[in-house]
PDB file as gemmi writes it, atoms N, CA and C in Angstrom:
CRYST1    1.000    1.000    1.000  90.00  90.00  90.00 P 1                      
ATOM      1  N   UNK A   1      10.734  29.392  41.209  1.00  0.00           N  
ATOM      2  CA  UNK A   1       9.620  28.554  40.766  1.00  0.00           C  
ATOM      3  C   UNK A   1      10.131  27.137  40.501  1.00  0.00           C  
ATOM      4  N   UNK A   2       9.515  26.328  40.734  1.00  0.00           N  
ATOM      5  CA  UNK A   2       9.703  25.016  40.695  1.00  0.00           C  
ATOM      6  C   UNK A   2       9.236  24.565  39.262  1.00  0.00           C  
ATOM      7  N   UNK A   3       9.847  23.235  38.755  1.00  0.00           N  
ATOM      8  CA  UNK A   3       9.577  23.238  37.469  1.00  0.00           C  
ATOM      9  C   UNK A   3       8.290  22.822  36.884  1.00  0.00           C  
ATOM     10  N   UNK A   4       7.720  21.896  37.742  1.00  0.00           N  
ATOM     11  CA  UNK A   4       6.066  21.709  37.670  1.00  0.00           C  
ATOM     12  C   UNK A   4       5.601  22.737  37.410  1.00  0.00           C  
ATOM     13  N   UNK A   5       5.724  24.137  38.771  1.00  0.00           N  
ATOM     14  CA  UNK A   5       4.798  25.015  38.738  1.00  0.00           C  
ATOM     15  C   UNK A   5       4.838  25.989  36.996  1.00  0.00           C  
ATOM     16  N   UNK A   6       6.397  25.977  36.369  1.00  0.00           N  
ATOM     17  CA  UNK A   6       6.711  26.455  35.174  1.00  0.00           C  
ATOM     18  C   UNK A   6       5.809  25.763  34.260  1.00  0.00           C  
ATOM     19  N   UNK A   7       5.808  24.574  34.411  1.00  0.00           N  
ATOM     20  CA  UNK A   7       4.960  23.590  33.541  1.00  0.00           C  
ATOM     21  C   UNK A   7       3.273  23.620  33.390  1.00  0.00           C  
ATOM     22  N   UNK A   8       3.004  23.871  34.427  1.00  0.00           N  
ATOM     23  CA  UNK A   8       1.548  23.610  34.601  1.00  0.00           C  
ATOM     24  C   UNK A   8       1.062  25.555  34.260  1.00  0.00           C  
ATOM     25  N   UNK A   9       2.002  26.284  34.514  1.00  0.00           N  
ATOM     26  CA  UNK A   9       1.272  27.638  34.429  1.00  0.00           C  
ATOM     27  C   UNK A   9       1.680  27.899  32.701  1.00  0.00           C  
ATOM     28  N   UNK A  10       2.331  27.611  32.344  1.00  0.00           N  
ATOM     29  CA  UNK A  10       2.729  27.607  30.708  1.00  0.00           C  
ATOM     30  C   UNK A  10       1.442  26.711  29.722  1.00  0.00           C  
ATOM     31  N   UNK A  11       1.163  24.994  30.537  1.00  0.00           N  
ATOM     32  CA  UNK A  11       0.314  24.427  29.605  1.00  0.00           C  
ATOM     33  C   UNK A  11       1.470  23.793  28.616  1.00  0.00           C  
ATOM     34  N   UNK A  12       2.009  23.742  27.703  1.00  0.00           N  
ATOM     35  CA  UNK A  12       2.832  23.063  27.094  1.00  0.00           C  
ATOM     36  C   UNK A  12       1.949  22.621  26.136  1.00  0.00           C  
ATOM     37  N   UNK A  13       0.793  22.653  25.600  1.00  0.00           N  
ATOM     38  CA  UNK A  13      -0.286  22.077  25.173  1.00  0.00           C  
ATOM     39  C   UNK A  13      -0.718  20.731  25.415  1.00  0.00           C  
ATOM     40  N   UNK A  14      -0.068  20.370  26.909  1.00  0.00           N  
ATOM     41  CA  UNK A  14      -0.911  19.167  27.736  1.00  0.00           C  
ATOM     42  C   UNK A  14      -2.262  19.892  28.595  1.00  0.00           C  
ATOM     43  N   UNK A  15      -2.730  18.883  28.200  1.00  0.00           N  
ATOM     44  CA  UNK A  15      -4.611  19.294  29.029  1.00  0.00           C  
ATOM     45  C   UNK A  15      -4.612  18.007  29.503  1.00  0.00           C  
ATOM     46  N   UNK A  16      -5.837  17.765  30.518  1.00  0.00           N  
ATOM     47  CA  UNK A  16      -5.792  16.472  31.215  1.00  0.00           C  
ATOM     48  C   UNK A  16      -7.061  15.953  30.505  1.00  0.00           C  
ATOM     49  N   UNK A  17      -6.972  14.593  30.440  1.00  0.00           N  
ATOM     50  CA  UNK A  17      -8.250  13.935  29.687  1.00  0.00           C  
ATOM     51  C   UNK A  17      -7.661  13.307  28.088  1.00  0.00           C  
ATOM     52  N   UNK A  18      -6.534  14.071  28.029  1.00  0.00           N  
ATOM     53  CA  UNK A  18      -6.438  14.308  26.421  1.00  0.00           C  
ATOM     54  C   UNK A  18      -6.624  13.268  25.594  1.00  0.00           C  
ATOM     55  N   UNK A  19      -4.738  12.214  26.395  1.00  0.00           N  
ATOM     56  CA  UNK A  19      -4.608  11.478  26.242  1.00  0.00           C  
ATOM     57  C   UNK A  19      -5.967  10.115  26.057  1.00  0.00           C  
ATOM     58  N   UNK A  20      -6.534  10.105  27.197  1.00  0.00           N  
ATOM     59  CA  UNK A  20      -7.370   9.309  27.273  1.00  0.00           C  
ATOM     60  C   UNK A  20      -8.563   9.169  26.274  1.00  0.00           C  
ATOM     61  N   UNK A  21      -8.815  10.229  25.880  1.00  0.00           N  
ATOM     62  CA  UNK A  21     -10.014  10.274  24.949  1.00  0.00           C  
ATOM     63  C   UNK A  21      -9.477  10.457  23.824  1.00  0.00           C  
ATOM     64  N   UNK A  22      -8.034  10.219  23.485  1.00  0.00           N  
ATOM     65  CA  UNK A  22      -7.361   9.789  22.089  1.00  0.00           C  
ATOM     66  C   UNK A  22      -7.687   8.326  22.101  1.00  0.00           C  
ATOM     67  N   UNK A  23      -6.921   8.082  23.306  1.00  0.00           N  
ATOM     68  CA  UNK A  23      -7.183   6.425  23.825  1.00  0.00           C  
ATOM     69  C   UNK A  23      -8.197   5.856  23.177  1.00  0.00           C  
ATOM     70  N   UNK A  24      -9.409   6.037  23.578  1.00  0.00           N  
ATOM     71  CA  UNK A  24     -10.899   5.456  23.665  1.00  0.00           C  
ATOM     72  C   UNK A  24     -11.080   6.059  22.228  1.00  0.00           C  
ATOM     73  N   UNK A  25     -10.920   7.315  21.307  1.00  0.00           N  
ATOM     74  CA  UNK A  25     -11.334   6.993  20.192  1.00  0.00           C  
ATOM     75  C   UNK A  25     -10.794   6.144  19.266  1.00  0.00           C  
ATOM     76  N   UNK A  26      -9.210   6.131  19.247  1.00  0.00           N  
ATOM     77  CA  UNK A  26      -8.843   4.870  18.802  1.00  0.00           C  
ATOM     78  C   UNK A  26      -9.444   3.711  19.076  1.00  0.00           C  
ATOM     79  N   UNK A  27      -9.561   2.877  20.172  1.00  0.00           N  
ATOM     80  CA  UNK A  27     -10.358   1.781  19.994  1.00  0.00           C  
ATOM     81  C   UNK A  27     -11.778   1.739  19.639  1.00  0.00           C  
ATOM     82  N   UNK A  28     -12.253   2.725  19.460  1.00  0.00           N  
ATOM     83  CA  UNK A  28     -13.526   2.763  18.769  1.00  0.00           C  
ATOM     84  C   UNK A  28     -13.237   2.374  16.904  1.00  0.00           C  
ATOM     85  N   UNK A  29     -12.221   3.486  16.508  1.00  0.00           N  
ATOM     86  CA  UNK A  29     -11.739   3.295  15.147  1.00  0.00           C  
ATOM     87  C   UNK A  29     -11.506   2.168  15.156  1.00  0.00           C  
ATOM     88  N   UNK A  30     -10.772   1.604  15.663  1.00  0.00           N  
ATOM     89  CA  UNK A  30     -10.230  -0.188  15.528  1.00  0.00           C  
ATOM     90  C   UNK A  30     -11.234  -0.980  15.613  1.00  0.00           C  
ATOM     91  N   UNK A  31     -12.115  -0.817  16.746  1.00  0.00           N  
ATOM     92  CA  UNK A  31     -13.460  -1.805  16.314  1.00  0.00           C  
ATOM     93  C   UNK A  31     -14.538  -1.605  15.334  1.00  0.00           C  
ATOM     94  N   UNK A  32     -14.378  -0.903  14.704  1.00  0.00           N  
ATOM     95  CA  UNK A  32     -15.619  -0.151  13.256  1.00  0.00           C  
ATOM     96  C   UNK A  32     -14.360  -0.841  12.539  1.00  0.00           C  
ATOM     97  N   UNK A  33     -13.212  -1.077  12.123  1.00  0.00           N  
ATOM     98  CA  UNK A  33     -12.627  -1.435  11.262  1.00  0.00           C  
ATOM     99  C   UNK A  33     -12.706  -3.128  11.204  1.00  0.00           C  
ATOM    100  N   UNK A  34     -12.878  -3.768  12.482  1.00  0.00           N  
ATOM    101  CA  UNK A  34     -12.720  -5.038  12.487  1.00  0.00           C  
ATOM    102  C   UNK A  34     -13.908  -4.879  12.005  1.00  0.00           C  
ATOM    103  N   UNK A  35     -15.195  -4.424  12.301  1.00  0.00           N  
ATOM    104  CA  UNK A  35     -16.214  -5.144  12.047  1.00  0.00           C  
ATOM    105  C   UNK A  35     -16.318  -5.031  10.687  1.00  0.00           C  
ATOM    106  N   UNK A  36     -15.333  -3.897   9.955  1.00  0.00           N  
ATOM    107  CA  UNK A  36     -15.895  -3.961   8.741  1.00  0.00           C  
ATOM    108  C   UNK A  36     -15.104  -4.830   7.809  1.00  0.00           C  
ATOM    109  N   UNK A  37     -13.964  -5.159   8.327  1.00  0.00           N  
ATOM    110  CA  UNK A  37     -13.446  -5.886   7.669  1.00  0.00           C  
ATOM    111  C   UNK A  37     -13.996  -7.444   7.399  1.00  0.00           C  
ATOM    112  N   UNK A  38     -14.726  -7.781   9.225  1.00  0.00           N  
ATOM    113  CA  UNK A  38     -15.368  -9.356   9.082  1.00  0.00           C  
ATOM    114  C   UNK A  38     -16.230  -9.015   8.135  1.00  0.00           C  
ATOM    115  N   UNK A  39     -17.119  -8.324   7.812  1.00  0.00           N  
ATOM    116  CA  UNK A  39     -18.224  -8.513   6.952  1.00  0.00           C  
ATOM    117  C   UNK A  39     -17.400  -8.725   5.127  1.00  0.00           C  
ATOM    118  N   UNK A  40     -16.329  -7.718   4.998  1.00  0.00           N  
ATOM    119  CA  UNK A  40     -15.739  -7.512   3.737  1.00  0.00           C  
ATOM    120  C   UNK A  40     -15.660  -9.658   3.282  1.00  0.00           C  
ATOM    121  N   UNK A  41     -14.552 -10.255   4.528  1.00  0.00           N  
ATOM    122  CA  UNK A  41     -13.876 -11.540   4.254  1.00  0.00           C  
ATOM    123  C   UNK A  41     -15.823 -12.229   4.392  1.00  0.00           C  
ATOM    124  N   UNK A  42     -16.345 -12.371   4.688  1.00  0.00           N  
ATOM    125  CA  UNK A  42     -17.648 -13.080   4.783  1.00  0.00           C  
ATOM    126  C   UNK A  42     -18.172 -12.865   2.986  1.00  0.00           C  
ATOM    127  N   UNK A  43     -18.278 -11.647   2.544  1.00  0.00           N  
ATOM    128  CA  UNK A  43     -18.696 -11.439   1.260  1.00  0.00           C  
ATOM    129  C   UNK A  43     -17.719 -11.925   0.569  1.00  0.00           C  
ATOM    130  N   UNK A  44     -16.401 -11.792   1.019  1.00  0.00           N  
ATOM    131  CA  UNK A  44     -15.499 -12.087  -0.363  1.00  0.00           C  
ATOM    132  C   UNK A  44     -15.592 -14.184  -0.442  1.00  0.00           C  
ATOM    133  N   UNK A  45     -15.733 -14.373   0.877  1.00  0.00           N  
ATOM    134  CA  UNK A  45     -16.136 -15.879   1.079  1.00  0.00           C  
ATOM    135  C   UNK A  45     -17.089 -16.279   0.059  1.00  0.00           C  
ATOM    136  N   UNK A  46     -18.347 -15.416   0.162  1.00  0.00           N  
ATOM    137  CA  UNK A  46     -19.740 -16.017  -0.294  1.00  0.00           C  
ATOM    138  C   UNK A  46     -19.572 -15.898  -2.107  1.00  0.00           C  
ATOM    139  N   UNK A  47     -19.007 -15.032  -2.317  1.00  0.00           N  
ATOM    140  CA  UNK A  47     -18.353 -14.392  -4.005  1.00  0.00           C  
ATOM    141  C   UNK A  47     -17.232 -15.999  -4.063  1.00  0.00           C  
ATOM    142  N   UNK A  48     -16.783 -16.119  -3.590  1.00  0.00           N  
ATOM    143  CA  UNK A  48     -15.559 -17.496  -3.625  1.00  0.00           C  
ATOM    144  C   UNK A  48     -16.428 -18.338  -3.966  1.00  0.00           C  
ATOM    145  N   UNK A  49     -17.886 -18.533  -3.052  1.00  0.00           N  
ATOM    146  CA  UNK A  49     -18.201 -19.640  -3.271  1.00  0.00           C  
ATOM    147  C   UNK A  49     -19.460 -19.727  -4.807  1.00  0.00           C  
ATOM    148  N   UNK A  50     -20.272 -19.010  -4.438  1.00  0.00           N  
ATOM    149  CA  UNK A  50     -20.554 -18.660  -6.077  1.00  0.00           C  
ATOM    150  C   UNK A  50     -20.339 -18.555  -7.472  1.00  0.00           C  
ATOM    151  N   UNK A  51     -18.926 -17.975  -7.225  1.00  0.00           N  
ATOM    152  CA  UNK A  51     -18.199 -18.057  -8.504  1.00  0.00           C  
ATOM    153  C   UNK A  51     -17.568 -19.587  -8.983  1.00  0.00           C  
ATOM    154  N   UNK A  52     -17.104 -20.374  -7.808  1.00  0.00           N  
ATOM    155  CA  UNK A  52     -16.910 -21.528  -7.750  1.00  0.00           C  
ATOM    156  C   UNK A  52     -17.652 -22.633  -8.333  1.00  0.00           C  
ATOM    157  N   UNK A  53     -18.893 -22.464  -8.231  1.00  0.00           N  
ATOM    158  CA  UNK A  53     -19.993 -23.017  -8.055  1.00  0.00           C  
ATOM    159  C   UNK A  53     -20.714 -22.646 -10.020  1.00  0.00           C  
ATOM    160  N   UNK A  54     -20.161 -21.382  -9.994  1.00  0.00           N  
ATOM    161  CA  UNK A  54     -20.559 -21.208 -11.178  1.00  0.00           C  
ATOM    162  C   UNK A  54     -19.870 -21.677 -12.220  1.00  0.00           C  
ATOM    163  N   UNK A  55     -18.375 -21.989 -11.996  1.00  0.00           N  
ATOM    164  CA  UNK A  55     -17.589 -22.704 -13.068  1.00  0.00           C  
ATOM    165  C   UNK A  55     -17.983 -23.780 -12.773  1.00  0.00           C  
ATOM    166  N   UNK A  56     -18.440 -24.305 -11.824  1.00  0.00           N  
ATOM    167  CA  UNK A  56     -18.381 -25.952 -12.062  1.00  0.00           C  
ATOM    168  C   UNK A  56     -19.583 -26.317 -13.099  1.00  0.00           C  
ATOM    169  N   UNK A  57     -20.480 -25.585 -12.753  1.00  0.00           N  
ATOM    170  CA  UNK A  57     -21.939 -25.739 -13.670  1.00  0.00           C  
ATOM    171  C   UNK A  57     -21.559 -25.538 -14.774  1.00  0.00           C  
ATOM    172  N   UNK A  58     -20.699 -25.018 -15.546  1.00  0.00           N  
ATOM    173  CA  UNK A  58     -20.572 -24.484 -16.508  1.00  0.00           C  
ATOM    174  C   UNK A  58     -19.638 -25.180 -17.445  1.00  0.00           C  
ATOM    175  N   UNK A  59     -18.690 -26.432 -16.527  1.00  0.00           N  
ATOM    176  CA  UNK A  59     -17.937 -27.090 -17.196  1.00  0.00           C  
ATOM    177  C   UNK A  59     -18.788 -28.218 -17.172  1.00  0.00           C  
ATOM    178  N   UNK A  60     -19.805 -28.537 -16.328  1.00  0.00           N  
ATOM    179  CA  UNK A  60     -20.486 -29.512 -16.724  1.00  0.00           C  
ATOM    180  C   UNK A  60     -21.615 -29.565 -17.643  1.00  0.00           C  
ATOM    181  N   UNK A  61     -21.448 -28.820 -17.805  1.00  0.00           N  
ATOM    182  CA  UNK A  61     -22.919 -28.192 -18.895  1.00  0.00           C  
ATOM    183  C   UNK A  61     -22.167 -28.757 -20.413  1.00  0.00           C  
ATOM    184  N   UNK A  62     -20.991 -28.208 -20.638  1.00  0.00           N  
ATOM    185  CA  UNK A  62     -20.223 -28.415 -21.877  1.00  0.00           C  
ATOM    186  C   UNK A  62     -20.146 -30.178 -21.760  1.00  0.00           C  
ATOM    187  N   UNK A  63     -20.294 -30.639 -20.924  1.00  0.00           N  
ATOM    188  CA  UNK A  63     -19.978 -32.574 -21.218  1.00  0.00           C  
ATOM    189  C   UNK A  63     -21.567 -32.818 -21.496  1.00  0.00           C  
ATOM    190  N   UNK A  64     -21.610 -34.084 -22.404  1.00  0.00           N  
ATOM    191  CA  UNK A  64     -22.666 -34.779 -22.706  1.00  0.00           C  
ATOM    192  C   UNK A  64     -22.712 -35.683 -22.298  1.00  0.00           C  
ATOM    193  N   UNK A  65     -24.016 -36.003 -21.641  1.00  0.00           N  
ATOM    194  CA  UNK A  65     -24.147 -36.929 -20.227  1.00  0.00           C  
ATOM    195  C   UNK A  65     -24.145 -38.280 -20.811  1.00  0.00           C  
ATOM    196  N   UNK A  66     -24.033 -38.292 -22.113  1.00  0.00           N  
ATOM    197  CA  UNK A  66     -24.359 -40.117 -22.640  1.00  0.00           C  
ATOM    198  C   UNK A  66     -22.226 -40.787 -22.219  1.00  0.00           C  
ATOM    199  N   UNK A  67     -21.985 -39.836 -22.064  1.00  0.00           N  
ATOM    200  CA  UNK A  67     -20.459 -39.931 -22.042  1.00  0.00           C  
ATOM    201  C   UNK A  67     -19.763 -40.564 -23.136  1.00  0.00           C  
ATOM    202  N   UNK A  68     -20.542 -40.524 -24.360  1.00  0.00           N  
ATOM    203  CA  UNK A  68     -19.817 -40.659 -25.996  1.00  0.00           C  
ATOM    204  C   UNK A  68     -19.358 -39.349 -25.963  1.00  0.00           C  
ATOM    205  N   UNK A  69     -18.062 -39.378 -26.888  1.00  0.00           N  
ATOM    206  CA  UNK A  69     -17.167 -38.212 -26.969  1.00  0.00           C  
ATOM    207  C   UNK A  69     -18.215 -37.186 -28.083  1.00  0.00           C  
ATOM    208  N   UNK A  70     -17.650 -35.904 -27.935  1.00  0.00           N  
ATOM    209  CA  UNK A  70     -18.872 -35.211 -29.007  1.00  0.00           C  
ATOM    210  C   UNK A  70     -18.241 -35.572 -30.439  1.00  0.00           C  
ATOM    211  N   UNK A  71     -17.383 -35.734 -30.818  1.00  0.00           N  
ATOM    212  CA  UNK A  71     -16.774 -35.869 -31.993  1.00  0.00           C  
ATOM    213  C   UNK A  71     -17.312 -36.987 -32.710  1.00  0.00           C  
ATOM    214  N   UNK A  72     -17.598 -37.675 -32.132  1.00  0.00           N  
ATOM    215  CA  UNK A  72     -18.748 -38.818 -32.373  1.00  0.00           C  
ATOM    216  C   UNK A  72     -19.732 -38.521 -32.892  1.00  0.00           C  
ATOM    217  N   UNK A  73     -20.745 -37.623 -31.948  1.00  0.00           N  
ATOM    218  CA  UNK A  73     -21.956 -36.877 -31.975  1.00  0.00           C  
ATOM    219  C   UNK A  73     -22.177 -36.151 -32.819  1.00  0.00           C  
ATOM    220  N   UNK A  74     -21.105 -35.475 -33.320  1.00  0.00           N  
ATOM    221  CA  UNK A  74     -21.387 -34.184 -33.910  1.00  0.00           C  
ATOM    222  C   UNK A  74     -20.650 -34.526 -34.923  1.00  0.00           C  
ATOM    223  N   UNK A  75     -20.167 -34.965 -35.811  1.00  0.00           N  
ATOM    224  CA  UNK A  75     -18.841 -35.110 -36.751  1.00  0.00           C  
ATOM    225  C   UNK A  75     -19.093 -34.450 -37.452  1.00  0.00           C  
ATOM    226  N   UNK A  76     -17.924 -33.627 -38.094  1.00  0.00           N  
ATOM    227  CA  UNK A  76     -17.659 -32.712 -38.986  1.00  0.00           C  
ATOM    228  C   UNK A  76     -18.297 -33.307 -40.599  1.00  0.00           C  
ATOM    229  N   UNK A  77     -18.336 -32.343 -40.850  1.00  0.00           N  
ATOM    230  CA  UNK A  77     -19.118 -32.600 -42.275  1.00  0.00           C  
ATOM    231  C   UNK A  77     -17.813 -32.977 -43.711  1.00  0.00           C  
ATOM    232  N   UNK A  78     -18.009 -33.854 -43.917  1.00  0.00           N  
ATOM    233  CA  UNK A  78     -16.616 -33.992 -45.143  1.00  0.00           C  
ATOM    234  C   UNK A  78     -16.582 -32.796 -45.926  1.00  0.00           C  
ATOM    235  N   UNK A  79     -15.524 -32.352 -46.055  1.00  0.00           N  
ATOM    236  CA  UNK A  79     -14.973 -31.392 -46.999  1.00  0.00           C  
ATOM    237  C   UNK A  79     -15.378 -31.750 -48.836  1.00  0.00           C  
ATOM    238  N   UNK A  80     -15.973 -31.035 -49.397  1.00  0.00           N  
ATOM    239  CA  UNK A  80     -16.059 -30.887 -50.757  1.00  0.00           C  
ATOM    240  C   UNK A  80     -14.585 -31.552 -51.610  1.00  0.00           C  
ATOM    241  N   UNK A  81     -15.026 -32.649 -52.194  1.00  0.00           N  
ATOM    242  CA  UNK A  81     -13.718 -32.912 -53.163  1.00  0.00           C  
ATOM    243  C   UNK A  81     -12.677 -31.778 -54.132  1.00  0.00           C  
ATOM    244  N   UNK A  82     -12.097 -31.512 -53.792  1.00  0.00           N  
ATOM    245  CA  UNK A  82     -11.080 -30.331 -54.976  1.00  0.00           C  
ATOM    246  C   UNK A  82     -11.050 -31.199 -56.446  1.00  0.00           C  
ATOM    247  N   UNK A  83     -10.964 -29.967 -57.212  1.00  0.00           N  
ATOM    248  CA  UNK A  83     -10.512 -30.519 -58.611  1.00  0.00           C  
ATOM    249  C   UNK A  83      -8.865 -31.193 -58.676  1.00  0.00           C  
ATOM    250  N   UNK A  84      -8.963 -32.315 -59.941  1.00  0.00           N  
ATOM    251  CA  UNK A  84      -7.972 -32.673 -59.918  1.00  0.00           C  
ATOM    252  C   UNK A  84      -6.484 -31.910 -60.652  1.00  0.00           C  
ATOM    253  N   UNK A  85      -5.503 -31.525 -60.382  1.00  0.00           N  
ATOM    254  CA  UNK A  85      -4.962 -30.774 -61.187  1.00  0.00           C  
ATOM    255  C   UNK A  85      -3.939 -30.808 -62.359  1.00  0.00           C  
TER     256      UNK A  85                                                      
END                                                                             
């Protein structure tokens, strides 16, 4: 017997097709992953920019638009005189 014919009447657990339709489901897996990944970086973009957007509002909110310092504005109230001792 020739060694093909040993080969092919044994099977070896090669089948024909096999390979190939490992092939093709892998690139299926790989493209469901890209796509899910573009959408992931697009959201994590739009969250970047929001959050961004939300500190800035938020540090401008704390300034007073007359641009006098608040310490000015607001001054602390004098402290009660202590007894003398």
């Amino acid at each position: 017997m020739k060694i093909m014919d040993i080969i092919s009447e044994r099977g070896y657990g090669m089948q024909r097709g096999i390979a190939q339709s490992r092939d093709s489901q892998d690139d299926y897996t790989n493209m469901n992953k890209r796509n899910i990944n573009k959408q992931l970086d697009t959201n994590r973009e739009q969250q970047i920019k929001v959050s961004s957007a939300n500190r800035i509002a938020q540090k401008r909110a704390r300034k007073i638009a007359t641009g006098i310092p608040q310490r000015i504005l607001n001054p602390q109230q004098p402290q009660a005189p202590r007894g003398q001792q």
